[in-house]
C-alpha positions as CSV (number, residue, x, y, z in Angstrom):
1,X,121.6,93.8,102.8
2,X,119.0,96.1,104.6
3,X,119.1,99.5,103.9
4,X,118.6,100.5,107.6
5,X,121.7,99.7,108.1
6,X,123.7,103.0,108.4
7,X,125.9,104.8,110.3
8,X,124.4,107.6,112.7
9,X,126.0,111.3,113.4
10,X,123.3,112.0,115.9
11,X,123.1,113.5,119.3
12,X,124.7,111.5,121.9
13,X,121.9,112.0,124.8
14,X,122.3,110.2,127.6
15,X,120.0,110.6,131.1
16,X,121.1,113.6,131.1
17,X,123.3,114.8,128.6
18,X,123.4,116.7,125.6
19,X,126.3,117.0,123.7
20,X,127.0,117.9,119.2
21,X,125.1,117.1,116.3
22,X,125.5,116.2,113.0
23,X,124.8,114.3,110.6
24,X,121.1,112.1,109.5
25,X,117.8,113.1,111.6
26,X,114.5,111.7,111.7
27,X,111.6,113.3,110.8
28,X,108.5,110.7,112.1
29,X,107.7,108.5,115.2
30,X,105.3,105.8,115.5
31,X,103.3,105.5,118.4
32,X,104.7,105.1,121.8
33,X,104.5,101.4,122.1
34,X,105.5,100.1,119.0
35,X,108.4,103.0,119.5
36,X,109.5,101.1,122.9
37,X,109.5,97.9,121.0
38,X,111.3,99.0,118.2
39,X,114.1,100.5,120.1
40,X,114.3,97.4,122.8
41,X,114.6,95.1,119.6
42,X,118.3,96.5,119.4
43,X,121.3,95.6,120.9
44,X,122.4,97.2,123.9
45,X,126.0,97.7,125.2
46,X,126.9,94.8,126.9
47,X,126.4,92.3,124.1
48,X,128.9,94.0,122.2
49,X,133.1,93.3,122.3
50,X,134.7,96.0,125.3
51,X,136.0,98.3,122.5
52,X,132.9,99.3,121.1
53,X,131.1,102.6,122.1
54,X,127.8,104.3,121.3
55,X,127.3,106.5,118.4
56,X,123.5,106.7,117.9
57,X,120.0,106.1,117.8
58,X,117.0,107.3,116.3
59,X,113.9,106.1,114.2
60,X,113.6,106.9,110.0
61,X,110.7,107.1,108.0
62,X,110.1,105.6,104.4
63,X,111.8,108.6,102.7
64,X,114.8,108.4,104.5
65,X,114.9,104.3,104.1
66,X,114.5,105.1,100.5
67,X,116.9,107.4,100.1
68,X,118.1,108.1,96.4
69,X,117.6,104.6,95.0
70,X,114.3,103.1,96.5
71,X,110.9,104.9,96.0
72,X,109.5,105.5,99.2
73,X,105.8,105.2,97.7
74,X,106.4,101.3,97.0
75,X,108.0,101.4,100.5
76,X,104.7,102.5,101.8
77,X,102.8,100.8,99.7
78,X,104.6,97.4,100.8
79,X,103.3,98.4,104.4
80,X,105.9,99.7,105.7
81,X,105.5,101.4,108.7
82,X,108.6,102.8,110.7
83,X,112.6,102.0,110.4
84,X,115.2,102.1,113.6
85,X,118.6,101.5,113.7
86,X,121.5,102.0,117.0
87,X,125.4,102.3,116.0
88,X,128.1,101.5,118.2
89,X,131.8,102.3,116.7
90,X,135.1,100.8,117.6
91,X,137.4,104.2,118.2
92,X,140.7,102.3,117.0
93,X,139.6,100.8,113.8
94,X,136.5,102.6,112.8
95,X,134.8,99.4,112.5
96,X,130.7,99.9,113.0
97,X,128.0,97.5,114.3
98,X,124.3,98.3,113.4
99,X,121.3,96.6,115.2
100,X,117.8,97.8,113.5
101,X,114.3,96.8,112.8
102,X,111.8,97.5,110.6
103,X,108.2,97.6,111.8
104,X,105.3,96.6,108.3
105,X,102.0,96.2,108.6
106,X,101.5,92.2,108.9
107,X,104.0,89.7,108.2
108,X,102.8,89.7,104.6
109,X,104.2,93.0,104.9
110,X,107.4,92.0,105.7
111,X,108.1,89.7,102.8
112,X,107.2,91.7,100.4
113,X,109.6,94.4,102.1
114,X,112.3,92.1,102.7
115,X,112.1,92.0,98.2
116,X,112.8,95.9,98.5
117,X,115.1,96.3,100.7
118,X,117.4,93.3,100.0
119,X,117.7,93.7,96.7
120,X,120.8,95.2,96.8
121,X,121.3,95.6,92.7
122,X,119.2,99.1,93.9
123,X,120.4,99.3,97.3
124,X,124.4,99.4,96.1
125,X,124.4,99.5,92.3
126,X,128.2,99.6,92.7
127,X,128.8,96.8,95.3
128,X,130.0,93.4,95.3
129,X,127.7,91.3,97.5
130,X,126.4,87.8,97.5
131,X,123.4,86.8,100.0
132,X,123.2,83.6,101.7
133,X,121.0,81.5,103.6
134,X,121.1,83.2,107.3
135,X,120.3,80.3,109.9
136,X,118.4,82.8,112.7
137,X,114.9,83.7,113.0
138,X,112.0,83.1,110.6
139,X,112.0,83.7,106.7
140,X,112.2,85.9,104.9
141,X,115.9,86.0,105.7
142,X,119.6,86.6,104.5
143,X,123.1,86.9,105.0
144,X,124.9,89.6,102.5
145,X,128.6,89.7,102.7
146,X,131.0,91.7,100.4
147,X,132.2,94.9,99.8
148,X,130.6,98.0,98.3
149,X,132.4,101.8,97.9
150,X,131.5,104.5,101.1
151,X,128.4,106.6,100.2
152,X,130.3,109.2,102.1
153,X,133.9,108.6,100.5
154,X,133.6,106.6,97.3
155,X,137.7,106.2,97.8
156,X,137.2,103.7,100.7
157,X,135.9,100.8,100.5
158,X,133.1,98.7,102.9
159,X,133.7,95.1,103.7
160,X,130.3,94.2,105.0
161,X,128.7,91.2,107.1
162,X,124.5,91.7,107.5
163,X,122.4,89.3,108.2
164,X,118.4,90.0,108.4
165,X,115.2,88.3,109.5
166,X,112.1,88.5,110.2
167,X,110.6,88.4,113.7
168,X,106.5,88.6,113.5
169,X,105.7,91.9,111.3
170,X,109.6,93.1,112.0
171,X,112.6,92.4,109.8
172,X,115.2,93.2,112.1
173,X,118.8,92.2,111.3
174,X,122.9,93.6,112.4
175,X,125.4,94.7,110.5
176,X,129.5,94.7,110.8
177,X,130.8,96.9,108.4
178,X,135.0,97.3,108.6
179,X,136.9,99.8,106.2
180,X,140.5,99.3,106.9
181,X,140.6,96.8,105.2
182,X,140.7,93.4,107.2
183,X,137.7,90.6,107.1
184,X,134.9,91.6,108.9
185,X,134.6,88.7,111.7
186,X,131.2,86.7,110.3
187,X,131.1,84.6,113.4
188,X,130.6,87.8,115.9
189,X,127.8,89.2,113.5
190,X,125.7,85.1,113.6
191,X,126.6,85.6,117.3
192,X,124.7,89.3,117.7
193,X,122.2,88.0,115.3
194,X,120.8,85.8,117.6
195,X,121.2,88.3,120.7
196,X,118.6,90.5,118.9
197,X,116.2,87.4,117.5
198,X,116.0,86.8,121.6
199,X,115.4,90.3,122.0
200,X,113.2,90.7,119.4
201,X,111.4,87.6,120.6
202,X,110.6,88.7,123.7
203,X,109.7,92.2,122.7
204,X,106.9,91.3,120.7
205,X,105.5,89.3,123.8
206,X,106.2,92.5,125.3
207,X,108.4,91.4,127.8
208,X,111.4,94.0,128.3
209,X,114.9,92.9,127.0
210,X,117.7,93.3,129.1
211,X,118.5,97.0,129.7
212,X,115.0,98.2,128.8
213,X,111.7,98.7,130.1
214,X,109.1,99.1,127.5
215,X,106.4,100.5,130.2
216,X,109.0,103.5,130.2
217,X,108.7,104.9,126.7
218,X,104.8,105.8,127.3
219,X,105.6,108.3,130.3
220,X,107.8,110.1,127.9
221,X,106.8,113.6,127.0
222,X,106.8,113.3,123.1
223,X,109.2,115.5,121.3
224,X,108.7,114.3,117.5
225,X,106.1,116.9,117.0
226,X,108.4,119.7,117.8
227,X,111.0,118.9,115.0
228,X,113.6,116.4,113.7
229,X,114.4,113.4,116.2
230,X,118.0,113.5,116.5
231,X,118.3,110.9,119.1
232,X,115.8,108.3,120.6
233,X,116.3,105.3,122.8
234,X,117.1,103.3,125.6
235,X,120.7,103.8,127.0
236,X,122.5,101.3,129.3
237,X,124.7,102.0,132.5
238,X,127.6,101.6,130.3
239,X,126.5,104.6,127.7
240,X,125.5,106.5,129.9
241,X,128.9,107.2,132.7
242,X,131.0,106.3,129.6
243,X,129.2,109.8,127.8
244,X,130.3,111.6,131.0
245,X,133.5,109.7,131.8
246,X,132.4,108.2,135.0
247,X,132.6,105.3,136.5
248,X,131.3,103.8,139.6
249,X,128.7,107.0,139.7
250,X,125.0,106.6,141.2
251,X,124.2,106.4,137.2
252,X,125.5,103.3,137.4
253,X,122.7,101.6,139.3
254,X,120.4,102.6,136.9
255,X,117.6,99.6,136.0
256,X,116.4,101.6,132.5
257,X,116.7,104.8,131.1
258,X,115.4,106.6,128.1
259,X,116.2,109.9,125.9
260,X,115.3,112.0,123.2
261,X,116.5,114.9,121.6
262,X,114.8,117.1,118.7
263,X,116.1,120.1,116.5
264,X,113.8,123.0,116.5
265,X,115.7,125.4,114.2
266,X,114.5,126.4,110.5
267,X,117.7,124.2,109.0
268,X,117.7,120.6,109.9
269,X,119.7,119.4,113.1
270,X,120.0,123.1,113.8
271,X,119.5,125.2,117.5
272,X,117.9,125.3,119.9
273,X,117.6,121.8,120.8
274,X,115.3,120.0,123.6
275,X,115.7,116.9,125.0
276,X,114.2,115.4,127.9
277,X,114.5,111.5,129.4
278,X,113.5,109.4,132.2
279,X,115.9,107.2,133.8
280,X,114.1,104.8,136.6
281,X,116.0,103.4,139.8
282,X,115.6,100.3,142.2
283,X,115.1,103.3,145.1
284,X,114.1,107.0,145.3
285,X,117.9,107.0,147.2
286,X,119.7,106.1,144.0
287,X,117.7,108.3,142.3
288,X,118.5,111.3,144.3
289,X,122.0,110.5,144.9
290,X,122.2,111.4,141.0
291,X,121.1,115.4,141.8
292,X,124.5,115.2,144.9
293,X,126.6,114.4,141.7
294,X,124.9,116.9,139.0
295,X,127.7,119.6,139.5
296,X,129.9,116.4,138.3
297,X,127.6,115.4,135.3
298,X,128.9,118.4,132.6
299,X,132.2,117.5,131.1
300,X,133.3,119.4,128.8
301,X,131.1,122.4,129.2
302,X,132.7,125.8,130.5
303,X,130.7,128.2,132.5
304,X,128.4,126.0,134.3
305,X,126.4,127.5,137.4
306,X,123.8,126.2,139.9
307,X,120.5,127.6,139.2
308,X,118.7,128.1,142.3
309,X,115.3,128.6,142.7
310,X,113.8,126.0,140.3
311,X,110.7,124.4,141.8
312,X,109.0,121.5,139.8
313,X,105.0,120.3,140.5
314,X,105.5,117.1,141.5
315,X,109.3,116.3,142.0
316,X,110.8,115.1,144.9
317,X,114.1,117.2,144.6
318,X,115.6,119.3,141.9
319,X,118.7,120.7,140.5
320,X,119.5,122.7,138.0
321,X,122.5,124.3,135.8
322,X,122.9,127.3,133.2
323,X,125.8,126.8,131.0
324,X,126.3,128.3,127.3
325,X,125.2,125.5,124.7
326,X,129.1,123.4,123.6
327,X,127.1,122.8,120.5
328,X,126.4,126.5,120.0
329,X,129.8,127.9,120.9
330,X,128.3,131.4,122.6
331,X,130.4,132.6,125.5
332,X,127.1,133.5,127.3
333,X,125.0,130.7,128.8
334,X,122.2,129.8,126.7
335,X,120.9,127.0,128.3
336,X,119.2,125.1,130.9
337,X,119.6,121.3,132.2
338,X,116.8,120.5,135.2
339,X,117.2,117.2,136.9
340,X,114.1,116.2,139.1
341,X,113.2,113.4,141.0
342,X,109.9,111.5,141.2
343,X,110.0,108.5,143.5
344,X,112.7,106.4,141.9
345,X,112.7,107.8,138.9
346,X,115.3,110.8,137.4
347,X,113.6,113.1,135.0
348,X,115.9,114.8,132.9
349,X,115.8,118.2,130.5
350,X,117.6,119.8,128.7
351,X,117.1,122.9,126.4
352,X,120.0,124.4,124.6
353,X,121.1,127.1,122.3
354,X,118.0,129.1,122.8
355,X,117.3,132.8,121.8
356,X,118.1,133.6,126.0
357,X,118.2,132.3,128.6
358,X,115.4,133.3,129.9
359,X,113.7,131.3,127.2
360,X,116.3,128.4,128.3
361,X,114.7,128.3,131.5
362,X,110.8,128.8,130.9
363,X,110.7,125.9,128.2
364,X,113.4,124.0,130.6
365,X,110.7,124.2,133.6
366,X,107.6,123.6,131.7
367,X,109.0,120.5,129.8
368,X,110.3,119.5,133.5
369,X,106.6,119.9,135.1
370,X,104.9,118.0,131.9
371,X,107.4,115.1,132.9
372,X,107.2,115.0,136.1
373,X,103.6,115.2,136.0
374,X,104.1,111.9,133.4
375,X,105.9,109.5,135.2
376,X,103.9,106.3,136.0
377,X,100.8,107.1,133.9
378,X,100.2,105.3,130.4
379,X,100.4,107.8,128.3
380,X,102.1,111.9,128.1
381,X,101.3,114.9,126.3
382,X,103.7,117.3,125.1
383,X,103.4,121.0,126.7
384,X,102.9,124.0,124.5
385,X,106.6,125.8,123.9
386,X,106.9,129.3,124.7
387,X,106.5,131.5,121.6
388,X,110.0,132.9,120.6
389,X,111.8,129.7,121.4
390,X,113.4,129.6,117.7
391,X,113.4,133.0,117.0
392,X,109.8,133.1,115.7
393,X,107.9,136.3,116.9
């Protein structure tokens, strides 16, 4: 059973939404392309059952793979290159399904990878689990079932269905993991299993999956550098009106859309947080009809107001809000959100919990103008933050 697979308390960032944190971060990336495969690789909202909603998404590196039982070195060593994994959780029974991949060097790489991470006599000392022959993809390959005590809560128990496989240099796999009790259902997880070996398929052809566009992820101003990636991927129609409890919205025609959210405070997951996205449309009308709605797009947030007078190189149209941070708690606004348009596609910022708002605003506008300034090239460079940003003099 991989050791990707794990549940996620990360940001939930949509197009253009940030909302709270918690829980594991990620402290690497690998480069842009192998990033937009990674991340396409996993499954995306509509292959899942109705009842299932986004949680997370984000890439690990060989430490946090490792965790307390695997030694990261050997992981490394192995050729092991970068780890992702997306969580989507069934509110009613608390029921998780994890899609992730594992990029290695070569598909030498992989097997002997696939001998760390599956052995689960490391990986869960304390489980019961018996592998089986998994009948998708190409070997190495598994199916673990069984049960194995919460990492979180060693009170509850985990009834578990994962099956992995490797797809070129990738082991990628899914995961059901139930804790009330009942059977996980086995037949939904061979089902999912061969959703992402056709996804995974065609992503190493580099063909986009449905719901993603892998020449997107390039255009992307890079946050990783900044701090710990709390949340990175692509996000459906269905994740992104559900995060702001729409439907039928001018989100919804969306063709792709990415995000990603970083940390920069001293403690890990901690304020002021940037994130910035790109979301692209079948027309610059879609697009913009997303900027009529933007008063519409902060549920949940008190104290939003228009910010006039924001002007982005580049962008077709703007708007923008101040609002105090939800994931702060101040009664002052502390934060910025720009939306901008660039032919059909939405840029997106967002830059919350800063030291002011005046802060807010410059690193808002000049993460706004690198984007902008990104979209439809091949590659993007991050901007230079304002000094003060986390406090630092």
């Amino acid at each position: 059973m991989s050791r990707i697979r794990q549940s996620l308390g990360v940001f939930g960032a949509v197009a253009v939404l940030l909302a709270s944190v918690s829980g594991a971060v990620a402290q690497e990336s690998p480069d842009a392309a192998m990033r937009a495969q990674m991340a396409a690789i996993t499954l995306e909202r509509a292959s899942l059952p109705g009842d299932y909603r986004f949680q997370g998404e984000t890439f690990f590196d060989a430490s946090q793979v490792a965790g307390a039982t695997l030694d990261a070195g050997e992981l490394e060593g192995a050729g092991f290159l970068a780890s992702y994994a997306s969580v989507y959780r069934n509110p009613d029974n608390g029921a998780t399904i994890t899609s992730y991949v594992t990029a290695w060097e070569d598909a030498d790489a992989v097997e002997a990878g696939f001998g760390i991470l599956e052995d689960e006599a490391l990986t869960h000392p304390d489980g019961s689990l018996t592998d089986a022959e998994a009948t998708v993809g190409e070997t190495p390959r598994e199916t673990t079932t069984g049960t194995y005590p919460d990492p979180a809560d060693p009170a509850t128990t985990v009834g578990i269905v994962d099956t992995t496989f490797r797809i070129d240099r990738f082991l990628v796999g899914v995961s059901l993991a139930v804790t009330d009790g009942t059977e996980p259902d086995a037949e939904l997880v061979g089902t999912l299993a061969g959703t992402v070996e056709s996804r995974a398929t065609a992503a190493v052809r580099n063909e986009s999956p449905d719901g993603t566009d892998l020449s997107l992820v390039p255009q992307v101003v890079p946050l990783s550098g900044f701090g710990p990636l709390l949340q990175a991927g692509f996000l459906d129609s269905g994740d992104v009106e559900e995060m702001y409890g729409l439907q039928g919205s001018a989100l919804g025609q969306l063709d792709a859309s990415w995000a990603e959210v970083v940390g920069l405070g001293e403690a890990s997951a901690a304020a002021p947080y940037i994130g910035v996205g790109l979301t692209s449309f079948g027309s610059a009308e879609d697009a913009q009809a997303v900027l009529g709605q933007a008063g519409d797009l902060t549920p949940g947030i008190d104290g939003a107001q228009a910010l006039d007078g924001i002007d982005i190189e580049g962008a077709d149209a703007v708007a923008a809000i101040r609002f105090p941070s939800p994931a702060t708690g101040v009664a002052e606004a502390d934060s910025v959100r720009i939306l901008a348009v660039v032919d059909a596609t939405l840029v997106s910022v967002d830059v919350q919990g800063a030291p002011s708002l005046d802060l807010a605003q410059e690193t808002a506008v000049g993460l706004a103008t690198a984007q902008a300034g990104c979209v439809g090239a091949d590659s993007c460079e991050a901007p230079t933050l304002p000094e003060g940003l986390t406090g630092a003099s």
